[in-house]
N, C-alpha and C positions, 0 to 999 in steps of 0.2 A: 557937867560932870558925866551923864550919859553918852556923851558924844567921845569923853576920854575915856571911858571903861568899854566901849563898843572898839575905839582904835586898837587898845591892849589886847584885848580877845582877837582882834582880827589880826595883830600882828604875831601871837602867841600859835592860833590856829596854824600862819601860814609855816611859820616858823618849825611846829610838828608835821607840815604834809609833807615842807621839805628834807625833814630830816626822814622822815621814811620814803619818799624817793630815794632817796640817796642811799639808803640803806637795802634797796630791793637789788634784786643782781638782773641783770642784763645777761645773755647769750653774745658773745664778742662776734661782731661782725666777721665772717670768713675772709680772710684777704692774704698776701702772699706776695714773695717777688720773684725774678726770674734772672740771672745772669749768666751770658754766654760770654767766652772769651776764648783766647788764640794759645798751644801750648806748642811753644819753639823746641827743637830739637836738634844738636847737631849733630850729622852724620858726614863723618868725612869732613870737606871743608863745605858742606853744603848745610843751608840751616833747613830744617824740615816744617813743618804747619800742621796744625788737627786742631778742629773745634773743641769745645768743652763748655759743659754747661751745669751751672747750677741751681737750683731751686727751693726755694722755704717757703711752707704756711703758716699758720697759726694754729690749725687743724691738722690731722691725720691726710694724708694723700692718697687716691687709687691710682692714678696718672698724669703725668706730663707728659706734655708734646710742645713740641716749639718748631715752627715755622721757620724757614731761612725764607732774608727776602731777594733768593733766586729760587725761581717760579720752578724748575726742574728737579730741584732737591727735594726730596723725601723730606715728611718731618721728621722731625729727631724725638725719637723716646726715650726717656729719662726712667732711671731706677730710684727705689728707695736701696738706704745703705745704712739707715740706724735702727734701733728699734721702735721710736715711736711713730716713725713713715711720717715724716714732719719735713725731714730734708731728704730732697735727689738728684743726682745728676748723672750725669753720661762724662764721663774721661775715654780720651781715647787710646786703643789697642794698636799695637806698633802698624799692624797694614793700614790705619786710617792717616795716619801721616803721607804728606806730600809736598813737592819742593813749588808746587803752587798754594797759594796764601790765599788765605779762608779771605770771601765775599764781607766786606763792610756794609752796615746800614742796621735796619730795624731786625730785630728778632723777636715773634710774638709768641709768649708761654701762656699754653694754655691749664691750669689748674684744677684739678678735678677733686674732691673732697668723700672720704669713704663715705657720707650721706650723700653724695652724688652734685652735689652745688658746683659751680663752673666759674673760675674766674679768669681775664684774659689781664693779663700786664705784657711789657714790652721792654727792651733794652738795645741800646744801638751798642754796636762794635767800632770802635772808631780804627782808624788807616795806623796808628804807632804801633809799632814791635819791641819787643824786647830782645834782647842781644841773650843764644843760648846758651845755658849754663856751662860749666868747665870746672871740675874738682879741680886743684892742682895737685893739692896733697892731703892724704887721708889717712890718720892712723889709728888703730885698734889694738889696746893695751888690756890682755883677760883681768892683768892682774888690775882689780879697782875699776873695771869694764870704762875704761877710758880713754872716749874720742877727742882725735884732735883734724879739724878739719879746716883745711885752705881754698878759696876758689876765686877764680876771676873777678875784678870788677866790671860792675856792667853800668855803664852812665846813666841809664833811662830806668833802673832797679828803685821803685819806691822804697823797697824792703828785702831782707831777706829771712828764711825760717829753715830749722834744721827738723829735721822729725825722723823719729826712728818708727819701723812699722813692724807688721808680723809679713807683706809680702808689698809689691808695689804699691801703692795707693791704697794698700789696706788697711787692716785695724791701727789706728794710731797711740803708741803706748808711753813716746817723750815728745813735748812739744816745744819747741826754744821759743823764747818771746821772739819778739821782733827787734831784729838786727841789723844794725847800720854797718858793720864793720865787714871785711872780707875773710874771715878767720872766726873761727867758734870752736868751746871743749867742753864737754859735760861727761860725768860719769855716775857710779850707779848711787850715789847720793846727792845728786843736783835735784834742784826744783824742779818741776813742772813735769815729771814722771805722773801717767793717770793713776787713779787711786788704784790700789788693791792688784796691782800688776805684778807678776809674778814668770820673770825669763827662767825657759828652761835649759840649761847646760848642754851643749848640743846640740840647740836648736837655730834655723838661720835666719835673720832680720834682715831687714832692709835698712838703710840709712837713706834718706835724702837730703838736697840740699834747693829748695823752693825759691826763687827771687818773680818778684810779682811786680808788676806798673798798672798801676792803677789810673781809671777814666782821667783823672785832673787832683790836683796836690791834698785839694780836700777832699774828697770822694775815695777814703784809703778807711771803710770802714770792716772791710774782707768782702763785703757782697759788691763791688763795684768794680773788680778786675776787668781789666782791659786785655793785658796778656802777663802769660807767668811762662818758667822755664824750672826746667827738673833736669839732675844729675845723683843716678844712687850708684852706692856701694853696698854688696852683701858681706854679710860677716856670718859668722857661727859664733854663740852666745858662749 
């Protein structure tokens, strides 16, 4: 009988130490990913290239840098671009473009955390391109602020997204889900408008039209881009 009332205590005791473990909080380990990828362009009948890089932690960020693994190149500095410095990246400016094609292989992001902690991950670029984007046809109706958008198919497009901005790759104010089709129309009572957005009458937006290929068919989670392709149109609100 002493031997069963000593087991129940001992099963009872452990039974409370675990539940206050479990109950204590932990500090989350810092950790983060890093992805670089190819943004096609086409100029003329010529397709253009510029690296592009993205970055997230779990933590607040003071810096990124990412290595290319050609030994000549600069690292690349990355910005933040939200409010809580969680994500950053570097998109390129039209002189970064070139009708030679960014270097394949390793890329190493290095993570820096506003308590100063360091982490280093890695992403390879692999040799596939995407075929650059091409409106065909693009319309803009004030009355009922309603787009109707057409554009090329691209064989090797895992996806594509429409987004309206306040200037190129800026604030983003409509997002379309993800679109199989080569034709999209939304207006000013569609879904997926951000919260509490608020156009001003006269004022000029951006439209884009984004198609992405992703590293391999599963790996289409948004952080695993291989190469995307951009096509805008400006409009006045």
């Amino acid at each position: 009988m002493k031997s069963l009332k000593f087991s129940l205590l001992l099963l009872i005791s452990i039974s409370i130490l675990s539940s206050c473990e479990t109950n204590e909080y932990e500090e989350p380990e810092f950790n983060g990913i890093g992805d670089v990828f190819v943004r096609c362009s086409k100029v003329g009948d010529e397709t253009h290239y510029a690296p592009a890089f993205h970055a997230f932690a779990n933590e607040n960020l003071s810096e990124v840098l990412v290595e290319s693994p050609v030994a000549e190149i600069p690292n690349y500095e990355l910005s933040d671009y939200t409010v809580d410095k969680r994500w950053f990246r570097l998109l390129p400016e039209t002189a970064d473009y070139s009708t030679t094609d960014i270097a394949n292989g390793i890329y190493k992001f290095e993570l820096v955390s506003v308590g100063q902690e360091t982490i280093r991950v890695q992403d390879k670029l692999l040799d596939s391109r995407i075929e650059a984007m091409e409106i065909t046809d693009f319309t803009y109706k004030k009355e009922g602020h309603t787009f109707t958008i057409l554009w090329n198919e691209l064989d090797n497009a895992d996806t594509y997204v429409v987004e309206l901005m306040t200037e190129k790759d800026g604030k983003v104010l409509y997002i379309s889900d993800r679109i199989a089709a080569t034709e999209y129309e939304f207006n000013e009572n569609s879904k997926n408008w951000n919260y509490g957005v608020q156009l001003a009458v006269g004022t000029t937006y951006w439209v884009g039209v984004f198609a992405y290929e992703f590293e391999s068919a599963t790996a289409n989670n948004g952080s695993d881009i291989n190469s995307e392709t951009v096509e805008y149109r400006e409009i006045v609100w």
